[in-house]
C-alpha positions as CSV (number, residue, x, y, z in Angstrom):
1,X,77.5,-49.7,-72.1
2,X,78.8,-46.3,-71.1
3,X,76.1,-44.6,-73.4
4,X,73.2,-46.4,-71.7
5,X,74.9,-45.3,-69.1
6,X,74.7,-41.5,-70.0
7,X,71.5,-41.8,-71.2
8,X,69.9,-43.3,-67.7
9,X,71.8,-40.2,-66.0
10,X,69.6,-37.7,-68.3
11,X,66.4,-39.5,-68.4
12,X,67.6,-39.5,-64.1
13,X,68.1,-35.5,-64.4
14,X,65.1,-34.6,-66.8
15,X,62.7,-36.6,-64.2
16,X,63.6,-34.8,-61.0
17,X,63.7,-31.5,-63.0
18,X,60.3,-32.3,-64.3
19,X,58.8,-32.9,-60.4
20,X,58.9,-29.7,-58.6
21,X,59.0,-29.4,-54.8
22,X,56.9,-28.0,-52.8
23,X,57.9,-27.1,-49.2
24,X,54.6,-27.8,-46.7
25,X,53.7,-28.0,-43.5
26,X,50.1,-28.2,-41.5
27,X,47.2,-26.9,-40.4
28,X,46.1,-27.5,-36.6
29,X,42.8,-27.6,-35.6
30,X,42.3,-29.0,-32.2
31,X,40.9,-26.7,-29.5
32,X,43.4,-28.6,-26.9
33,X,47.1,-28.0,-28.5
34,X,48.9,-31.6,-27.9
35,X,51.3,-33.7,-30.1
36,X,51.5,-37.0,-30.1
37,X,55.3,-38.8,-31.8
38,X,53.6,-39.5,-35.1
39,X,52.7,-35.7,-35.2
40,X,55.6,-34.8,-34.4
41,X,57.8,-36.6,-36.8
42,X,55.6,-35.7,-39.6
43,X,55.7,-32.1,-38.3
44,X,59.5,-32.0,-38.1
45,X,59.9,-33.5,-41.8
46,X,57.9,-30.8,-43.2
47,X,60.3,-27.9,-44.1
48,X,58.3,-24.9,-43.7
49,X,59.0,-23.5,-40.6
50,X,55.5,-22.6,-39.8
51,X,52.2,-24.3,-38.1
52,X,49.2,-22.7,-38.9
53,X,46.8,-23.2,-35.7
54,X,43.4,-22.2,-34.7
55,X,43.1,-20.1,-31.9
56,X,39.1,-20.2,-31.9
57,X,36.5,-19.2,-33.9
58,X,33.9,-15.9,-33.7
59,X,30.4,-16.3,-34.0
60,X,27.2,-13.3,-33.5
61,X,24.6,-14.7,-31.7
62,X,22.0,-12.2,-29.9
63,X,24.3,-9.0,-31.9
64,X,26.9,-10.2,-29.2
65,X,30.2,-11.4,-30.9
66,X,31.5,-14.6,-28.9
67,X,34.8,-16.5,-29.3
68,X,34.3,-20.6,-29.5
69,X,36.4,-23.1,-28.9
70,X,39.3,-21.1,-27.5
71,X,42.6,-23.0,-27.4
72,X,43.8,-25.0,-24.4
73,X,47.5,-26.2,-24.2
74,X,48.9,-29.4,-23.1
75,X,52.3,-30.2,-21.8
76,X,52.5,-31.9,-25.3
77,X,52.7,-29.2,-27.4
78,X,56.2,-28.5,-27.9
79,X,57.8,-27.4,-31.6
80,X,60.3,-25.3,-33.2
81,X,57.6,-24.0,-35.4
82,X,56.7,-20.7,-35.6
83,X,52.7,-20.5,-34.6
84,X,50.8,-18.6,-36.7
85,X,47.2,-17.9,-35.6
86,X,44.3,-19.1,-37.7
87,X,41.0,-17.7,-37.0
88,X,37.7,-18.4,-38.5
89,X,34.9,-16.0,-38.5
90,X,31.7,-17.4,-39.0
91,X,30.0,-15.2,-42.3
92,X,26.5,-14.3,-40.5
93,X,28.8,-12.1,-37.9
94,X,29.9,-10.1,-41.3
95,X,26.3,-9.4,-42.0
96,X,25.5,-5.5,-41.1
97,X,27.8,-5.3,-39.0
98,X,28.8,-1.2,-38.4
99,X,32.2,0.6,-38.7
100,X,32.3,0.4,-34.4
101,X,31.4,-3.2,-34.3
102,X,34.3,-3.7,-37.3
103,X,37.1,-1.8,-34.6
104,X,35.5,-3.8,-31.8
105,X,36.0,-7.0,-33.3
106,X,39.6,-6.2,-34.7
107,X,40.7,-5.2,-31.7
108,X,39.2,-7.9,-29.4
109,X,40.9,-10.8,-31.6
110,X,44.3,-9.1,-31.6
111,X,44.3,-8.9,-28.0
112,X,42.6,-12.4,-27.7
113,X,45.4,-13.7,-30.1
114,X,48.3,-12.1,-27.7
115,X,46.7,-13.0,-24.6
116,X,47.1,-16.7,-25.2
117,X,50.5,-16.7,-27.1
118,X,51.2,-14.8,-23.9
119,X,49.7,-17.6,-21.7
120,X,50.8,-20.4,-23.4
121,X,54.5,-19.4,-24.3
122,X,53.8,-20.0,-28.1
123,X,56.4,-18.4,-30.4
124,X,54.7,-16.7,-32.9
125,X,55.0,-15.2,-36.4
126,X,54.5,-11.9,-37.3
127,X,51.1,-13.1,-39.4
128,X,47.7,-13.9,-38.5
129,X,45.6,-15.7,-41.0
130,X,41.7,-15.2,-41.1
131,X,39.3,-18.2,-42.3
132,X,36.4,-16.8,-43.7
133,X,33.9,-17.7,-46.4
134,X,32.5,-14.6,-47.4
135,X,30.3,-13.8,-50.1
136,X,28.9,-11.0,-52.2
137,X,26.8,-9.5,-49.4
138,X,29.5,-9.5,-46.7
139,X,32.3,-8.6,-49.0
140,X,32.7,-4.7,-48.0
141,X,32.9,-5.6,-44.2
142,X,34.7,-8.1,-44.1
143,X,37.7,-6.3,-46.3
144,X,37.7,-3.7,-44.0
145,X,38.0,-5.7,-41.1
146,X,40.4,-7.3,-43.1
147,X,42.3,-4.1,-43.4
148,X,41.1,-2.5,-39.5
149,X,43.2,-6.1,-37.9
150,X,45.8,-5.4,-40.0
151,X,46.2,-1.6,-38.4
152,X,45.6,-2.8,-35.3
153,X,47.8,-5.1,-35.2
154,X,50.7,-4.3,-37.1
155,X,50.8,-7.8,-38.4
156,X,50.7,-9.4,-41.7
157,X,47.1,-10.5,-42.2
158,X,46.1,-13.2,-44.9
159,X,42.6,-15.0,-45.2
160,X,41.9,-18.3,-47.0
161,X,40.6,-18.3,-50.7
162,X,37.5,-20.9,-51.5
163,X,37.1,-22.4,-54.7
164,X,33.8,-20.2,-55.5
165,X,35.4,-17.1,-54.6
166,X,38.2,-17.3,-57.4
167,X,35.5,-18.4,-60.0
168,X,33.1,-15.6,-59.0
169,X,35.3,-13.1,-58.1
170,X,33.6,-10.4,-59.6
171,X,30.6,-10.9,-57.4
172,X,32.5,-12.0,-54.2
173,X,35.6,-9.0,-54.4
174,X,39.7,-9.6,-54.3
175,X,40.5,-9.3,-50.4
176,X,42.6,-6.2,-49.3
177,X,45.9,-8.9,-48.7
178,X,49.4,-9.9,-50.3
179,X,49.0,-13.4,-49.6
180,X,46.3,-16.1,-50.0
181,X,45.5,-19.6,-49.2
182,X,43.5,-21.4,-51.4
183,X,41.9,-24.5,-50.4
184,X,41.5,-27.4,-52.1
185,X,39.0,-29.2,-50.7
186,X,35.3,-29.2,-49.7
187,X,34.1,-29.0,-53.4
188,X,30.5,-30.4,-52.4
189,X,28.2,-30.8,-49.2
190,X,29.2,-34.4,-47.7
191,X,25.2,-34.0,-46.5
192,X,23.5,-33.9,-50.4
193,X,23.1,-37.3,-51.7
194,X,26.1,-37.5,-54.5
195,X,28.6,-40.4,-56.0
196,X,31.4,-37.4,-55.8
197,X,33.9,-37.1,-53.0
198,X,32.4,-34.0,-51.5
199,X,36.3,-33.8,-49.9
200,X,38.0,-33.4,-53.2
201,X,36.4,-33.7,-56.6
202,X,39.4,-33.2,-59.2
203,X,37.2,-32.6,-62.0
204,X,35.3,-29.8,-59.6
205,X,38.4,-28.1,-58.8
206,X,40.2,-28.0,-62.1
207,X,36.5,-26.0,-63.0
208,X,36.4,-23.6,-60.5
209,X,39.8,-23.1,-61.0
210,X,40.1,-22.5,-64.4
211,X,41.7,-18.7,-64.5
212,X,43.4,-19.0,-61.4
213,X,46.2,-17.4,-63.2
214,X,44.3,-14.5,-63.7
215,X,43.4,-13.7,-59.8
216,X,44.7,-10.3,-58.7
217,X,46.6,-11.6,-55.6
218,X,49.9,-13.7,-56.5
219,X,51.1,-14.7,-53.8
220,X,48.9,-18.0,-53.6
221,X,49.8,-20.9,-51.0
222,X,48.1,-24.0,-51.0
223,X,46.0,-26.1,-48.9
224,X,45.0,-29.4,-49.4
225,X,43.0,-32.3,-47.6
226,X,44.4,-35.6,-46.3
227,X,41.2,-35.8,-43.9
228,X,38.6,-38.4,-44.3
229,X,35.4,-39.4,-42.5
230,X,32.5,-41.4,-42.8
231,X,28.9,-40.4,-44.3
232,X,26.2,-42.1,-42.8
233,X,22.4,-42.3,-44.3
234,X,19.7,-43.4,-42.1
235,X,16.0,-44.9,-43.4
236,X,14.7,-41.5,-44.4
237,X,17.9,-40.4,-46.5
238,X,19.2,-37.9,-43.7
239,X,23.5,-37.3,-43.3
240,X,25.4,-37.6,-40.5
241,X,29.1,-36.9,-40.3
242,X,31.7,-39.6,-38.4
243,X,35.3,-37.8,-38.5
244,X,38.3,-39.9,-39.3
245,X,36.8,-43.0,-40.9
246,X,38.8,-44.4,-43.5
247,X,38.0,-47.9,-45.8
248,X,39.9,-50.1,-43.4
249,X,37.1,-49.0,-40.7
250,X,34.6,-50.9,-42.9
251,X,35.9,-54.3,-42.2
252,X,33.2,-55.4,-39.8
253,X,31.2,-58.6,-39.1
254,X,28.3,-56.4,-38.7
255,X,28.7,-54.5,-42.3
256,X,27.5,-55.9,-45.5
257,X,29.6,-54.6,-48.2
258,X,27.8,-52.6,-51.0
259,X,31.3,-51.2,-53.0
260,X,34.6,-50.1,-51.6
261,X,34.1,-47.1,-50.2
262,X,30.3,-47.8,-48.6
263,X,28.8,-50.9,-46.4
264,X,25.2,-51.5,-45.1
265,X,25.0,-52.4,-41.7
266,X,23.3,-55.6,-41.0
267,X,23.3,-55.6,-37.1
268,X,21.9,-52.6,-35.0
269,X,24.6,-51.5,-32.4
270,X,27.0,-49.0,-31.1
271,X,29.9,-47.8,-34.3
272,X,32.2,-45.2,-34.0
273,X,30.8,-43.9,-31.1
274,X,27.4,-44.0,-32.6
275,X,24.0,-46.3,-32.2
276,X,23.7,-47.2,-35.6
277,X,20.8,-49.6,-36.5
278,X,20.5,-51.8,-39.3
279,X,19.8,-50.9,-42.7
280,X,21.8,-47.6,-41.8
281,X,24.8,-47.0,-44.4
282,X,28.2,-45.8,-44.5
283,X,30.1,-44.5,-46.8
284,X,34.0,-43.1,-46.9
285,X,35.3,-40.5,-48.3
286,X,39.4,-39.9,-48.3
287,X,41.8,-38.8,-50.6
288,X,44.8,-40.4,-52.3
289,X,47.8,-39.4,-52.9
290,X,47.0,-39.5,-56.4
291,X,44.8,-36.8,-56.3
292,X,46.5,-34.7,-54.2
293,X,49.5,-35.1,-57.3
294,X,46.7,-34.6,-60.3
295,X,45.9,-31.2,-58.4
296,X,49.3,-30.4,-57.6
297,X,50.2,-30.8,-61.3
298,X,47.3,-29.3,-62.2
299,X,48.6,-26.1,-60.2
300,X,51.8,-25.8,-61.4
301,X,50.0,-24.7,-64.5
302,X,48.4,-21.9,-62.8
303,X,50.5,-20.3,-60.4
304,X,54.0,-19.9,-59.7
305,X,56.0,-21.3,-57.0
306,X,53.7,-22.3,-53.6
307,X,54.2,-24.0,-50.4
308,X,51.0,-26.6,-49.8
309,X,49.7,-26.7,-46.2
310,X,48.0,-29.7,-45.3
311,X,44.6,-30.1,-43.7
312,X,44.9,-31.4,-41.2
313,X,47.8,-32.6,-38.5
314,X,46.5,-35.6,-36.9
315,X,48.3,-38.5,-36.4
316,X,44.8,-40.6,-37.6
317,X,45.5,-38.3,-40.9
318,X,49.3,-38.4,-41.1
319,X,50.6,-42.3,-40.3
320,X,51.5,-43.9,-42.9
321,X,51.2,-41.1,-45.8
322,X,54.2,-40.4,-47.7
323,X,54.4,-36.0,-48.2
């Protein structure tokens, strides 16, 4: 008895050595900053003292740059977080864009950045995080933007790392950071017709990813998806995007079931916000915590030690999941 004993207590040690853990937190990406209790209690488990949370985006439309979406703050928002500001620049405003225009914009979203932590009271960390999918043609800019915020600043800048721009690195260029977050997700276009989860395909990943241990930067966080929505085709094979659908939204005396993840609808009428009319279909995309494991195993492999950020806090994303 008191050697199956011993042995249960090894098999018990040689288990939790073999799981490692990985210290998260979230990504915010409301325009109005407000916590509800289940975001709350799911941000207060996660032990990385950070939330990383859009400020707003930048766009160039008529050679003007324009921020969108600026944040708003409610009451709501309170957290013993430190902020850091996420911004994502669209990829056209990289596009011939001069040395001027590169100070300009630097400058403008460091004092765009301050002006609302100001307003707001957020307590923020000494980083700011750019979101960013450049390519080969931008490439050149946009690193010395990347390295004009940073002297402007005097912050820590970081970007996010897509999935192409590790495979084709030599076309797309190493950015001019220490740190990196890759994101695990959007390996497809929800709006092609395709039996993959365009949120996560493992199989994708693991491809793109395949000398990931070879990418200059090594200091590689992670971020990975536990949003879902709902695809919907109409008569002529055209997408359309409803945020935050999941399978249990497809229990509906006006949906005829077509497999577990998709329904026809049999009754025109108002879904989800939506006039939908019959013949119309839906189908759900959403990730398990399955494959949020295979990919985190799968990483392990490739990189050394990494906090994972999760995409996104929402309390429609975050009920009920266990991190």
């Amino acid at each position: 008895m008191k050697v199956l004993k011993v042995l249960l207590v090894l098999l018990l040690i040689v288990s939790c050595r073999g799981k490692k853990n990985h210290p998260y937190t979230f990504y915010y990406w409301k325009t109005n900053l407000k916590l509800d209790q289940e975001e709350k209690k799911a941000l207060d488990k996660g032990q990385v003292p950070y939330l990383y949370t859009r400020f707003f985006d930048i766009d160039k439309s008529g050679g003007q740059f324009q921020p969108v979406a600026v944040i708003t703050k409610d009451r709501s928002f309170q957290t013993d977080k430190q902020i850091v500001p996420t911004v994502f620049i669209t990829n056209q405003s990289m596009y011939h864009i001069s040395a001027e225009e590169i100070r300009f914009l630097a400058k403008n979203i460091h004092n765009l950045i301050q002006k609302k932590a100001k307003e707001y009271d957020l307590k923020i960390h000494n980083e700011i995080q750019i979101d960013c999918d450049w390519t080969a043609g931008t490439r050149n800019d946009y690193f010395k933007f990347l390295k004009e915020l940073k002297r402007v600043s005097g912050k820590e800048i970081t970007c996010t790392l897509r999935l192409h721009q590790v495979k084709d690195k030599g076309q797309t260029g190493v950015p001019p950071v220490e740190k990196v977050y890759l994101m695990c997700y959007s390996t497809s276009s929800p709006l092609e017709n395709s039996n993959k989860n365009s949120i996560l395909d493992v199989t994708v990943l693991k491809s793109y990813l395949s000398k990931l241990e070879d990418y200059p930067v090594k200091k590689i966080e992670v971020a990975l998806p536990i949003y879902s929505w709902g695809i919907v085709t109409n008569h002529l094979e055209k997408h359309k995007l409803i945020n935050a659908l999941s399978r249990k939204d497809l229990k509906n005396p006006g949906f005829k079931k077509i497999s577990d993840n998709e329904v026809e609808i049999t009754r025109d009428g108002f879904y989800f916000g939506s006039f939908l009319s019959k013949g119309f279909r839906i189908k759900v995309e959403e990730i398990s915590d399955d494959q949020l494991q295979d990919v985190t195993r799968f990483l392990e492999k490739k990189i050394h030690d990494f906090n994972i950020i999760y995409y996104q806090l929402d309390s429609k994303f975050v009920s009920n999941r266990n991190f």
